[in-house]
C-alpha positions as CSV (number, residue, x, y, z in Angstrom):
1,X,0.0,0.0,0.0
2,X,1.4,3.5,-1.2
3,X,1.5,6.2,1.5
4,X,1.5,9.8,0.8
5,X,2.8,12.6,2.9
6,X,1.7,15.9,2.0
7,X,1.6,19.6,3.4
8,X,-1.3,22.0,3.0
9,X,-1.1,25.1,1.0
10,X,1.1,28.0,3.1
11,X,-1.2,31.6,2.6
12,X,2.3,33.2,1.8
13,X,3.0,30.8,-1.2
14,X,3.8,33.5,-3.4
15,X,6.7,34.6,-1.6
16,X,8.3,31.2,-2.7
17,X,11.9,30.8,-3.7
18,X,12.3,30.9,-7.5
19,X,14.8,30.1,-9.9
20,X,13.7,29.6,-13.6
21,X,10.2,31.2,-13.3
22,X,9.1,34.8,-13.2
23,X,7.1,35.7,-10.4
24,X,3.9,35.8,-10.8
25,X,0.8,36.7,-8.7
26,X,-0.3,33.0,-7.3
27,X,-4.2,33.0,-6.3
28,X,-4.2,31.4,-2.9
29,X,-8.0,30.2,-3.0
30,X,-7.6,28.2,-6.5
31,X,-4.1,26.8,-4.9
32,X,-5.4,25.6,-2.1
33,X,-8.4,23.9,-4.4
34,X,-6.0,22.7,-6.8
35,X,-3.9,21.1,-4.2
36,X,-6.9,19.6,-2.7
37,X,-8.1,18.1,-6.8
38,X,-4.6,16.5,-6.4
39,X,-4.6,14.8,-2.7
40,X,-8.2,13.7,-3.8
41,X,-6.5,12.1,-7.3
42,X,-4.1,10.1,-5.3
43,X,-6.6,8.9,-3.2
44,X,-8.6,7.5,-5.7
45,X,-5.8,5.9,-7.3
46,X,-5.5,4.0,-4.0
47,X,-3.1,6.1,-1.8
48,X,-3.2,6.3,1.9
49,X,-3.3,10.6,2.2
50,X,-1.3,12.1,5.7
51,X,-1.8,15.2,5.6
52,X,0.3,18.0,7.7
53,X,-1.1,21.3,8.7
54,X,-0.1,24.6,6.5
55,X,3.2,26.2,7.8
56,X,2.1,29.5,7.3
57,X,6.0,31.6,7.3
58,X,7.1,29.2,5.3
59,X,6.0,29.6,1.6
60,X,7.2,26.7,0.1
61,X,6.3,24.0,2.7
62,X,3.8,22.5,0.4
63,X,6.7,21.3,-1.6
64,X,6.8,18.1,0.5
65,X,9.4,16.0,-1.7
66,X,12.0,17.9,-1.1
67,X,13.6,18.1,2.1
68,X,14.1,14.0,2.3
69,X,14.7,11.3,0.6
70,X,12.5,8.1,1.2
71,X,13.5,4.3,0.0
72,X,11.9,1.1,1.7
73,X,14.8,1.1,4.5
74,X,15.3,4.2,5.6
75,X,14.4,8.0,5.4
76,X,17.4,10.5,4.3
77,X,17.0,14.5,5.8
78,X,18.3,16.7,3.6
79,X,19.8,20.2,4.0
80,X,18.2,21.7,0.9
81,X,20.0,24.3,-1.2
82,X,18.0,26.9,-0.7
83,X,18.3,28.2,3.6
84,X,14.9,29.5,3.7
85,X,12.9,26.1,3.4
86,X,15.7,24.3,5.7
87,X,13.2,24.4,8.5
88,X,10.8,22.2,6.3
89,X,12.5,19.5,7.3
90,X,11.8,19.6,11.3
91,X,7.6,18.2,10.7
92,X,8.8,15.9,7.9
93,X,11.3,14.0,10.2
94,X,9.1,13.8,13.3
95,X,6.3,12.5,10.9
96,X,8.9,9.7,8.4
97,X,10.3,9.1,11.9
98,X,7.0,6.9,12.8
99,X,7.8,4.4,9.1
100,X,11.5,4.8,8.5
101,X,14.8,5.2,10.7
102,X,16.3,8.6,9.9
103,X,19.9,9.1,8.6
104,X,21.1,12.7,7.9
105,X,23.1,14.8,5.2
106,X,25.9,16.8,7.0
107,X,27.2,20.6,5.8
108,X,28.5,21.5,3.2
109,X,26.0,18.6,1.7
110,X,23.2,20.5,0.2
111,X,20.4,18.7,-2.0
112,X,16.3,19.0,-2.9
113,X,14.4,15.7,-3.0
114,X,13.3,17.0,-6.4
115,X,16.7,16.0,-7.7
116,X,16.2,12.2,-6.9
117,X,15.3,9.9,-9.1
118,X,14.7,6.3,-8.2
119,X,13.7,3.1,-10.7
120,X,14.4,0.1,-8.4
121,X,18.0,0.1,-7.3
122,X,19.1,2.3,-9.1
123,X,19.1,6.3,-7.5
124,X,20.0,9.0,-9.9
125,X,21.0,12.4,-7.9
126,X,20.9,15.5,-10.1
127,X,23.7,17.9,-9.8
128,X,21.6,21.7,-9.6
129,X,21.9,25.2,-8.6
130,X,20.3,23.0,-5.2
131,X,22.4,19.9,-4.7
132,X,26.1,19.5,-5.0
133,X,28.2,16.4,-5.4
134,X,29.3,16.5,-1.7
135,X,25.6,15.6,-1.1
136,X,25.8,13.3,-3.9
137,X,28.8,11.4,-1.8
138,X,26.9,11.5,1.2
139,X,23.3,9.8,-0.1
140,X,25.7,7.2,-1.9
141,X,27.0,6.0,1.3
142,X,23.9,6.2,2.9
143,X,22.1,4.1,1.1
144,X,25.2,1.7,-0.3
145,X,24.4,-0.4,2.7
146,X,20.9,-1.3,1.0
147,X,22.5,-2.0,-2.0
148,X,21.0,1.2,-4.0
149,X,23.6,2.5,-6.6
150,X,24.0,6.3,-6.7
151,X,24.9,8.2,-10.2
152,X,24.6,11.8,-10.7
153,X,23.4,13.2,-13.6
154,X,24.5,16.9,-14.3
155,X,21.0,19.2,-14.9
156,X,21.1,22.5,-16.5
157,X,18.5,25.2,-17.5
158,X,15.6,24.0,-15.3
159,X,15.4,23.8,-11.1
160,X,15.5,19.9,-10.4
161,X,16.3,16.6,-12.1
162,X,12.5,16.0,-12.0
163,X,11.9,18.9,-13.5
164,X,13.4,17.4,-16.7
165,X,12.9,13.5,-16.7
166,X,10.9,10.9,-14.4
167,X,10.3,7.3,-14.5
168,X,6.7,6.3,-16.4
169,X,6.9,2.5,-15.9
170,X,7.6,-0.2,-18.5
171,X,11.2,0.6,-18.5
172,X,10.5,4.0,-19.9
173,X,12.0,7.6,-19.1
174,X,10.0,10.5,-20.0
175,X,13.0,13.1,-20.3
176,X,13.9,16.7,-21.7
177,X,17.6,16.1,-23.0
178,X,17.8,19.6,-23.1
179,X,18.0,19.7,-19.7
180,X,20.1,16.9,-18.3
181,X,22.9,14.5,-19.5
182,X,20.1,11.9,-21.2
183,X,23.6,9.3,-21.6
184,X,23.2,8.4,-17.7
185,X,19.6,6.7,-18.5
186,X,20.8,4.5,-21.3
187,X,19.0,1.3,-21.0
188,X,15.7,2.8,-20.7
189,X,13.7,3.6,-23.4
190,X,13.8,7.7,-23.8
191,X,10.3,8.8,-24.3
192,X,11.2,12.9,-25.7
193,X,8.6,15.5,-24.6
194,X,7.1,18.0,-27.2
195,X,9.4,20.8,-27.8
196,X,6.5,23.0,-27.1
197,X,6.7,21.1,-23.7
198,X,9.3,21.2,-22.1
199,X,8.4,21.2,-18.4
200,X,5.8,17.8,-18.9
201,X,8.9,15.5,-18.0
202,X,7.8,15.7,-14.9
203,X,5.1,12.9,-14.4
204,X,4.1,10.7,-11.4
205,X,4.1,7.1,-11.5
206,X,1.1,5.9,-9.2
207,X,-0.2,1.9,-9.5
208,X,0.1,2.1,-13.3
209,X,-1.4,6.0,-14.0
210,X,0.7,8.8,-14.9
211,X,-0.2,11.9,-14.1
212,X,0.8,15.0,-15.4
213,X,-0.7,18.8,-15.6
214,X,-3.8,19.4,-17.6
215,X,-1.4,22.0,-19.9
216,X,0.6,19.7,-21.4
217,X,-2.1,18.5,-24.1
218,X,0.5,16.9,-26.4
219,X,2.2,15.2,-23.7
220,X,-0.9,13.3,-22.8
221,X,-1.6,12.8,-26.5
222,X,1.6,11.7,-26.8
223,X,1.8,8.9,-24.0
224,X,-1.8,8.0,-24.3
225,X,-0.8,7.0,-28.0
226,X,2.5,5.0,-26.3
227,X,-0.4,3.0,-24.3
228,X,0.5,4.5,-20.9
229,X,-2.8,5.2,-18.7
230,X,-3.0,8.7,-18.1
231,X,-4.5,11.5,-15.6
232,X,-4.3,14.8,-15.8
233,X,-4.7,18.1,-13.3
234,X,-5.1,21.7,-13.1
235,X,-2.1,22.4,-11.0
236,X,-2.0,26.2,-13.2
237,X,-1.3,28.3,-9.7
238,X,1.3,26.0,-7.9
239,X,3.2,25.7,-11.7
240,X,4.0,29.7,-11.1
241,X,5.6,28.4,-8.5
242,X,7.8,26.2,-10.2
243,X,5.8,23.2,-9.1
244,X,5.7,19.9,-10.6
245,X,3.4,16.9,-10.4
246,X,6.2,15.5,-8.1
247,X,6.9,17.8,-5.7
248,X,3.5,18.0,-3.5
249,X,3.5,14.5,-2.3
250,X,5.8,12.3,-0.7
251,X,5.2,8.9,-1.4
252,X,6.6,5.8,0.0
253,X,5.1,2.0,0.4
254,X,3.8,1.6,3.8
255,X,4.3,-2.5,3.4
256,X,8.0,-1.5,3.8
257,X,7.7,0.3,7.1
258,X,5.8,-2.9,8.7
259,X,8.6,-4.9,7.7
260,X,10.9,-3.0,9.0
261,X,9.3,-2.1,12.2
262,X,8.3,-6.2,13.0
C-alpha cells in the first residue's frame, strides 16, 4: 500500500523561492483547491493521504518531496540548497520518523528531493543550482548499505532533475535532453517531450497511472498513443511556483515500514 505525505497550501506561497520562473501573482484560493483536486487524485488511485497542517511563514512547505529522501529502508533528511525552506525538514522528520529510521546529510551537503530519481535500485541524484556532489557522496554511502547504486546526472537550464525527466513504468523515461545528461539513463527507453513542452517531464508514476498537468495536451496525446494510462490536473497556480506533479507529495510503500518495524 502506497502512503503519501503531503503539506497543506502555506497563505504566503507566493513569496516562494524561485529560480527559472518569473514571479507571478499565485491565487491562494484556487491553490489551495488545486492542491486539494490532487490529494483527492491520489486517493482515488488507492493512496493512503497524511496530511500535515499549513506552515504558514514558510511559503514553500507544500513542496513536500524535497527536504528527504525516502526508499523502503530508511528516510534521508536533507539540507536543501536553498536556507529558507531548511526548517521544512523539522515536521517531515518527526512525521517519516514513525515508518523509517532517519539518517542525515551533513554541511556542506546540500540537496532538494526533487533531484532524486529512483527506478528500483538504481538512484540518480541531479547535480543543480540545489544539490552538489558532496551531497551526492553523502546519499551514496547512505544508502550503499541497501545495495541502492547512486549516479549523478548533471541538470542544466531547469530547477530539479524531475523537472526534466521521471520514471513512467515499463522501463520508460519521459525526459527533456535539453535539460540533463540523457547518456546516464541509457537502458531505458527515452520517451522525448514536445518541444512545445518542455516542463511535462515531470510525471508521477502511481499503481500504473501517470499523471501530469492538464497543460501539457501533447504530452498526454503523446503517452496515451504510447499506451500508458494517463490523468491529468489543473495544477495552473502551484506551476508559477515552479511546481511539478512530483513535488507535492511524498510517497513511500507503507508494506516496507511494517517490515521493518516487526
Amino acid at each position: 500500500m502506497l502512503t503519501a505525505i503531503t503539506r497543506k497550501v502555506s497563505a504566503s506561497i507566493s513569496d516562494c523561492e524561485l529560480s527559472f520562473h518569473a514571479r507571478q501573482p499565485i491565487d491562494v484560493a484556487k491553490a489551495i483547491a488545486q492542491h486539494k483536486a490532487y490529494q483527492d487524485c491520489l486517493a482515488e488511485l488507492g493512496v493512503r493521504i497524511i496530511s500535515l497542517p499549513a506552515e504558514p511563514e514558510l511559503p514553500d512547505a507544500v513542496f513536500v518531496e524535497d527536504p528527504v529522501v525516502v526508499v523502503d529502508e530508511v528516510a534521508v533528511i536533507s539540507i536543501m540548497g536553498a536556507p529558507s525552506r531548511r526548517p521544512e525538514a523539522r515536521t517531515l522528520a518527526d512525521t517519516l520518523s514513525r515508518y523509517r529510521p532517519l539518517k542525515f546529510l551533513r554541511e556542506p551537503a546540500t540537496l532538494d528531493g526533487g533531484d532524486v530519481l529512483r527506478i528500483g535500485r538504481r538512484v540518480f541524484a541531479g547535480l543543480s543550482q540545489r544539490t552538489n556532489r558532496e551531497s551526492v557522496s553523502q546519499l551514496r554511502d547512505l544508502l550503499q548499505a541497501f545495495d541502492y547504486e547512486v549516479q549523478p546526472v548533471e541538470v542544466r537550464c531547469c530547477l530539479h532533475l524531475k523537472s526534466a525527466c521521471s520514471y513512467i513504468g515499463n522501463d520508460t523515461v519521459l525526459i527533456n535532453r535539453a535539460w540533463i545528461d540523457a547518456e546516464r539513463f541509457r537502458g531505458f527507453e527515452l520517451l522525448d517531450v514536445p518541444d512545445e513542452e518542455p516542463a511535462a517531464a515531470n510525471a508521477l508514476l502511481v499503481n500504473d497511472v501517470v499523471i501530469i498537468p492538464g497543460s501539457f495536451l501533447k504530452t498526454r496525446a503523446l503517452l496515451e498513443q504510447r499506451g500508458f494510462c494517463v490523468r491529468t490536473i489543473d495544477l495552473s497556480e502551484l506551476q508559477k511556483a515552479e511546481a511539478g506533479v512530483t513535488c507535492t507529495s511524498l510517497i513511500f510503500n507503507h508494506e516496507a515500514s511494517k517490515a521493518l518495524n516487526r
